[in-house]
C-alpha positions as CSV (number, residue, x, y, z in Angstrom):
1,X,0.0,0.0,0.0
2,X,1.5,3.4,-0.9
3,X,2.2,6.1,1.6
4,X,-0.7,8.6,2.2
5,X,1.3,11.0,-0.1
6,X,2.6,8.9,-2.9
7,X,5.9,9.5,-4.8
8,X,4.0,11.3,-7.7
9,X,5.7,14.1,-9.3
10,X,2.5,15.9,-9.4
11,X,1.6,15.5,-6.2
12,X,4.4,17.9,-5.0
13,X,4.7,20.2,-8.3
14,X,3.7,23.8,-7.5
15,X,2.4,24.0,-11.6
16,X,-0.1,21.4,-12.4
17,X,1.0,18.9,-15.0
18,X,-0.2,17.9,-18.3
19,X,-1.6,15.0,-19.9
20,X,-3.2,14.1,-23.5
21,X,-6.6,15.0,-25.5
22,X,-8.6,12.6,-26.8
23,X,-6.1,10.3,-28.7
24,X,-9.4,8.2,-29.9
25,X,-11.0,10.9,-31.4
26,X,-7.7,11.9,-32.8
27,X,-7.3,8.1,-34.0
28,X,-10.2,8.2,-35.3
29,X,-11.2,11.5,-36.8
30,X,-8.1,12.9,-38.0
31,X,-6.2,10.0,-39.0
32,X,-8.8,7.8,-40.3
33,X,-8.2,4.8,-38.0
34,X,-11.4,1.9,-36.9
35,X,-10.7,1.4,-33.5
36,X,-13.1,-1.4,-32.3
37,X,-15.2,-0.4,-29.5
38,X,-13.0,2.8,-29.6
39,X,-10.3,0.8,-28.1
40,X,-6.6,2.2,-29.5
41,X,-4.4,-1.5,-28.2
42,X,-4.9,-3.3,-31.4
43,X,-2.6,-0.5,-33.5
44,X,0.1,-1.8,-30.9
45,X,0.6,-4.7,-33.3
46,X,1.8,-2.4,-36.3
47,X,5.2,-0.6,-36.7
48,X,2.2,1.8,-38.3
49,X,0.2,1.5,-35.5
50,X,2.9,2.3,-32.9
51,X,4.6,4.5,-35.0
52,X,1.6,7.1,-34.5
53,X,1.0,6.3,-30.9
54,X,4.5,7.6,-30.4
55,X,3.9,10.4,-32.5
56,X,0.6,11.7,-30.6
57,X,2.1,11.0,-26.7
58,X,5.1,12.6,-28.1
59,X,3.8,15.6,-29.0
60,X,1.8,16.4,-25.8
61,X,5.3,15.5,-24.0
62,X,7.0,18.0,-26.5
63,X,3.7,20.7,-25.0
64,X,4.8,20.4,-21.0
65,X,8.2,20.8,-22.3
66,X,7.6,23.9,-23.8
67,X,5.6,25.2,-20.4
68,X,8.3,23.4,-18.0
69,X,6.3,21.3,-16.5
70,X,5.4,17.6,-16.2
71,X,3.3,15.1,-18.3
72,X,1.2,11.8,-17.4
73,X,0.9,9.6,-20.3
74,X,-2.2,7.1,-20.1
75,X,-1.7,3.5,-21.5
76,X,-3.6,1.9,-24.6
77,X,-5.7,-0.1,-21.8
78,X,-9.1,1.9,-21.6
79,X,-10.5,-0.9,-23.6
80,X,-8.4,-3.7,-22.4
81,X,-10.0,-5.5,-19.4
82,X,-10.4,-9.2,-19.9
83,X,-15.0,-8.9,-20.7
84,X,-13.5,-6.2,-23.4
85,X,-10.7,-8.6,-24.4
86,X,-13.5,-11.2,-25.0
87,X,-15.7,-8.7,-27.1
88,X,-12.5,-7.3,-29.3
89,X,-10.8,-10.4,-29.4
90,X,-12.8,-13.5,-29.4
91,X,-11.0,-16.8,-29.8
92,X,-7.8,-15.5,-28.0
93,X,-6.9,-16.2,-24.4
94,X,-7.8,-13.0,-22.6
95,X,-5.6,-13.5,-20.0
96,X,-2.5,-13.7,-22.3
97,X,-3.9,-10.8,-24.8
98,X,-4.3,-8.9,-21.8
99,X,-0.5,-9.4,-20.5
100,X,1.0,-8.8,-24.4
101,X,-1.4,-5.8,-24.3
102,X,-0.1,-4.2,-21.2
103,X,3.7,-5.2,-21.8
104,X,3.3,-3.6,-25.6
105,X,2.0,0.2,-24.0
106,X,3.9,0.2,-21.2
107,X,6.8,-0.6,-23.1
108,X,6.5,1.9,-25.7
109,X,5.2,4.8,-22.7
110,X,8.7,4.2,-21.1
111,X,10.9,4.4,-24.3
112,X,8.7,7.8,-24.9
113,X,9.7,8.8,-21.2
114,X,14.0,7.4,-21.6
115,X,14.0,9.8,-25.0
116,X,11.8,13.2,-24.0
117,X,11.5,12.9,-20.3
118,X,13.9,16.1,-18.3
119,X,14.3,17.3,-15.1
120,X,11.8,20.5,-16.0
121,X,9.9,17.6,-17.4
122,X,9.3,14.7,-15.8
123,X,6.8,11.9,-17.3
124,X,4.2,9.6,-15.0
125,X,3.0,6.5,-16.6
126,X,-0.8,6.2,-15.8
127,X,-2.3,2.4,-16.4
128,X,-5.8,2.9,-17.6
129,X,-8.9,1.3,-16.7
130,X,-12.5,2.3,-18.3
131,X,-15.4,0.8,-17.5
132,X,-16.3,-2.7,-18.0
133,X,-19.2,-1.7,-19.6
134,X,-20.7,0.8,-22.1
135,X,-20.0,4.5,-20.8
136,X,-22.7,6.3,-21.4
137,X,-25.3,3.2,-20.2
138,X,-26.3,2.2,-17.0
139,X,-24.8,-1.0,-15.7
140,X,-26.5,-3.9,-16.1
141,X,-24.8,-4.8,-12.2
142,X,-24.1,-3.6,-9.1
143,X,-21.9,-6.0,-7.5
144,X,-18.3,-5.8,-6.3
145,X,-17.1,-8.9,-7.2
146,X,-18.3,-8.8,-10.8
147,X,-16.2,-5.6,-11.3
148,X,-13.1,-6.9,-8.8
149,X,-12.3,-10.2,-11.5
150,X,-13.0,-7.6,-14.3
151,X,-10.4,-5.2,-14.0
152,X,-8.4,-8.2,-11.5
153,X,-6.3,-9.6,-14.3
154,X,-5.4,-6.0,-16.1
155,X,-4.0,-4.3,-12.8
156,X,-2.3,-7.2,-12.0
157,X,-0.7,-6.6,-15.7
158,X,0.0,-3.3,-15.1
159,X,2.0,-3.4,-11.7
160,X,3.9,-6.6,-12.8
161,X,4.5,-3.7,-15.9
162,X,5.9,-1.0,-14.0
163,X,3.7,1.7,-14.1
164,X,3.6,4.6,-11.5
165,X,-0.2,4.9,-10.6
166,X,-3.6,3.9,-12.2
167,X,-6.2,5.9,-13.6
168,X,-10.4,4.6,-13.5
169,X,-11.6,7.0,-16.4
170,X,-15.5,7.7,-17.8
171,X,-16.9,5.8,-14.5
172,X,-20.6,6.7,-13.6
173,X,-20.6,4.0,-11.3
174,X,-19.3,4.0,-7.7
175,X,-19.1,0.0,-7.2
176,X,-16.9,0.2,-10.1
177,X,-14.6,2.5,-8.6
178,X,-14.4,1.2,-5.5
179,X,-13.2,-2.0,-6.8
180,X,-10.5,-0.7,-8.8
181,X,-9.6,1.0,-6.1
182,X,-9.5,-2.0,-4.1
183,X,-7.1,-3.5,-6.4
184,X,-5.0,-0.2,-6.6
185,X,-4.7,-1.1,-2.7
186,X,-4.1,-4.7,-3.2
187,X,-0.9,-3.8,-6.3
188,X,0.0,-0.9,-3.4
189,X,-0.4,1.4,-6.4
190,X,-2.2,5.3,-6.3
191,X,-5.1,5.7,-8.2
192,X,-7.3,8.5,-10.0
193,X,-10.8,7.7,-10.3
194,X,-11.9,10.4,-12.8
195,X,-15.8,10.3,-13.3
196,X,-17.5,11.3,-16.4
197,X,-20.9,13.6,-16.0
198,X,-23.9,14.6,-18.1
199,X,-25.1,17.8,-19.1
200,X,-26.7,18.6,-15.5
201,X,-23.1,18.1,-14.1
202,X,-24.3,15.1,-12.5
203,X,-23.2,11.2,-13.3
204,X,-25.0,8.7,-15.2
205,X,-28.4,8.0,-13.4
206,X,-28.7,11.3,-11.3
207,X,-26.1,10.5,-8.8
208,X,-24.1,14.4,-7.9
209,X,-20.9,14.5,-8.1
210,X,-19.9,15.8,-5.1
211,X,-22.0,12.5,-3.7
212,X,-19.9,10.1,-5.7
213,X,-17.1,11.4,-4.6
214,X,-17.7,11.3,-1.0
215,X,-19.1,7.4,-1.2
216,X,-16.1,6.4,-2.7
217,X,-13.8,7.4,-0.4
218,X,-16.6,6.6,2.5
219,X,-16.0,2.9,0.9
220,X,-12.3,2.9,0.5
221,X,-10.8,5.0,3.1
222,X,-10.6,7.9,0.9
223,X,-7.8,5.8,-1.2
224,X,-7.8,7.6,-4.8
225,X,-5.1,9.9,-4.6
226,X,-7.1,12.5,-6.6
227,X,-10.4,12.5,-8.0
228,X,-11.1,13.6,-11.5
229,X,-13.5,14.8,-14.3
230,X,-13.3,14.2,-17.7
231,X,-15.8,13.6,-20.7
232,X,-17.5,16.6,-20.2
233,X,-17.7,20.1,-21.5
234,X,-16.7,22.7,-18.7
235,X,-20.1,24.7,-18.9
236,X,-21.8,21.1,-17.6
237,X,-19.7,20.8,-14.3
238,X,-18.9,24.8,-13.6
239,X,-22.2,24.9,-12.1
240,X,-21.8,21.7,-9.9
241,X,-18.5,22.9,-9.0
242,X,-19.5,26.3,-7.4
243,X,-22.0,25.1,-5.2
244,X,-20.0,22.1,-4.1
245,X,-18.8,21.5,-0.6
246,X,-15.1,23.0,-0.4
247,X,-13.8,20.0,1.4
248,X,-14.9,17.7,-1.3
249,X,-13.8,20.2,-4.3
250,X,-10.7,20.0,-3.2
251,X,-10.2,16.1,-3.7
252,X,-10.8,17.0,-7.6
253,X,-7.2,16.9,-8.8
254,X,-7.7,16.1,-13.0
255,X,-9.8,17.8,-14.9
256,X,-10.0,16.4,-18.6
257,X,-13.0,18.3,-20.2
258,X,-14.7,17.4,-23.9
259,X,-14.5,20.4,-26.5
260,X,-17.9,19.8,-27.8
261,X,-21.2,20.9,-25.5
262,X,-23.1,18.5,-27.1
263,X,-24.6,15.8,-25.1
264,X,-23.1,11.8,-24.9
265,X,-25.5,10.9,-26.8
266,X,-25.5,13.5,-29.6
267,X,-21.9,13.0,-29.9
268,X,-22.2,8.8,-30.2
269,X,-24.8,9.8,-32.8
270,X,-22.5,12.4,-35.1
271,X,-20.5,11.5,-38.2
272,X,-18.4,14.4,-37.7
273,X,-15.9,15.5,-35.2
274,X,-16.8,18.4,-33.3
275,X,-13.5,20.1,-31.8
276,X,-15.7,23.0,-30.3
277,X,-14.5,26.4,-29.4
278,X,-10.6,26.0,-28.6
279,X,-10.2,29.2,-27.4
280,X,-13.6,29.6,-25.1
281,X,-12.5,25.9,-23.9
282,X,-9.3,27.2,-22.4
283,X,-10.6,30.3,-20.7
284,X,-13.0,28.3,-18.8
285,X,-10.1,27.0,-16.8
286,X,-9.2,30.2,-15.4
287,X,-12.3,29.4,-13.4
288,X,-12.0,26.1,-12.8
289,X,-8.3,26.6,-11.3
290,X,-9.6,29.0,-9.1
291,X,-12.2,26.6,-7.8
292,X,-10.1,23.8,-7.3
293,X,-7.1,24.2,-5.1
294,X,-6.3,20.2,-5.3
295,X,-5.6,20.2,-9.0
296,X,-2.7,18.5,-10.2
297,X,-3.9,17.0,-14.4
298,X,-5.2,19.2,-16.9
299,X,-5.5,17.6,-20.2
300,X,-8.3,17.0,-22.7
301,X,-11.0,14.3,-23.8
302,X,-13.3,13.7,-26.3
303,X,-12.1,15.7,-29.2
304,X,-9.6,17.8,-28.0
305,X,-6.4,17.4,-29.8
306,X,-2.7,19.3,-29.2
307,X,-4.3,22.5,-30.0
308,X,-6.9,22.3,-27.1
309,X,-4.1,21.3,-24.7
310,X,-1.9,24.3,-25.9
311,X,-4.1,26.8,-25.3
312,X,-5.3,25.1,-21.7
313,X,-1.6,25.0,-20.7
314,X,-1.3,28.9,-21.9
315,X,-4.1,29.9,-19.5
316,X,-3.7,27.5,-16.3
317,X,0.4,27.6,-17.1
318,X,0.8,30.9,-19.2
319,X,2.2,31.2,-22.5
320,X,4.6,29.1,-23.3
């Protein structure tokens, strides 16, 4: 079990770091990749594939550079839990494609960090979990153990992989994150849980925030070492945010908002990619900093690219 203040460069960084955009939507989008059930592992087994991988994490690394400040680079493993395993790769052990998955991201994450990574700029490798389920639906379960021998096999992976923390992204559901955060505890590994939210600031199914928060740390001893937002636009959460209790606000240490306003389900519905309003994005963390004393992340989601996380590091960083 880690120390109550883990050896996280972030954690004790008087500038908050950086960390990607959406690199699906990127994937996706810009570079006309099909990522099955939006997962990015299977371009791992291309030089192609992991040629651009390097080439997207790189350029957010070459971003903090330019701002002097640090960088947490998330793993390929958002869609790599063995039920998603089964769904993207049927026919294959998941066990073993989850291990060859792992090793593969974490592998090419640390030959990013031994080339970029300075004193001024220091990289965190991040494992990533997402949710064993679909996002944006309600889950068809509500018990532990169902979600503990999901995500069992791909933190196991992870440690045994050498990365520095773990990140629970796009959760609406707080059995899930209290059993990866269970696990984090078990691998004696920090952990992010970073919640994604609706229009009305609130998660999946009408649960607050602020609530969510408090019941997970009520169920693990207040483990995560940060809590987080992301997959959302700004304008959703701001309001949340102001009224929230300031003891609870200040567990909110990542903040990786959506460019687009639209709803979840507008944006699972649209052919195009809609990269918002860069510049509006970015000033609405001048707010956002002030409200949140505990933050440590910013970076982007759903499709927010290096142009998004330039201008958010120019206003919660200034200019480069």
């Amino acid at each position: 079990m880690p120390s109550s203040t883990p050896n996280l460069p972030q954690l004790h960084s008087r500038r908050p770091f950086l960390t990607e955009g959406g690199l699906e939507t990127a994937l996706v989008y810009q570079h006309g990749y099909d990522l099955p059930s939006f997962a990015s592992w299977p371009l791992l087994s291309s030089p192609a594939g992991c040629a651009i991988l390097r080439e997207l994490h790189s350029s957010y690394v070459h971003i903090a550079q330019s701002h002097q400040t640090g960088i947490v680079l998330e793993t390929q493993t958002w869609r790599a839990s063995e039920p998603w395993m089964r769904i993207i790769a049927p026919g294959e052990d998941p066990k073993a494609k989850v291990r060859s998955v792992t090793s593969d991201t974490v592998a090419l994450l640390k030959s990013i960090r031994a080339e970029l990574a300075t004193e001024l700029c220091p990289i965190v490798i991040s494992g990533c979990l997402g949710p064993l389920g679909d996002a944006y639906k309600l889950s068809a379960t509500q018990d532990l153990q169902v979600f503990t021998d999901g995500y069992a096999e791909l933190v196991r992976c992870l440690a045994d992989a050498g990365v520095d923390m773990l990140s629970l992204m796009t959760t609406s559901n707080i059995v899930e994150a209290t059993a990866a955060a269970t696990l984090a505890r078990e691998a004696g590994l920090p952990i992010l849980i970073s919640f994604g939210v609706e229009t009305d600031g609130a998660l999946l199914g009408g649960m607050p925030l602020e609530e969510a928060i408090a019941q997970v740390d009520a169920a693990t001893g207040a483990y995560p070492v940060y809590f987080g937002v992301n997959c959302a636009h700004p304008e959703h959460f701001l309001p949340v945010l102001r009224r929230m209790d300031a003891r609870v606000r200040g567990r909110i240490g990542c903040l990786r908002a959506n460019s687009s306003q639209k709803s979840h389900a507008e944006l699972d519905n649209s052919a195009t990619l809609d990269r918002g309003d860069v510049a509006a994005l970015a000033r609405t963390h001048t707010e956002l900093l002030s409200l949140l004393p505990g933050l440590k992340v910013v970076g982007g989601c759903c499709g927010t690219d290096e142009e998004h996380v330039s201008a958010i590091a120019d206003v919660v960083l200034g200019p480069a």
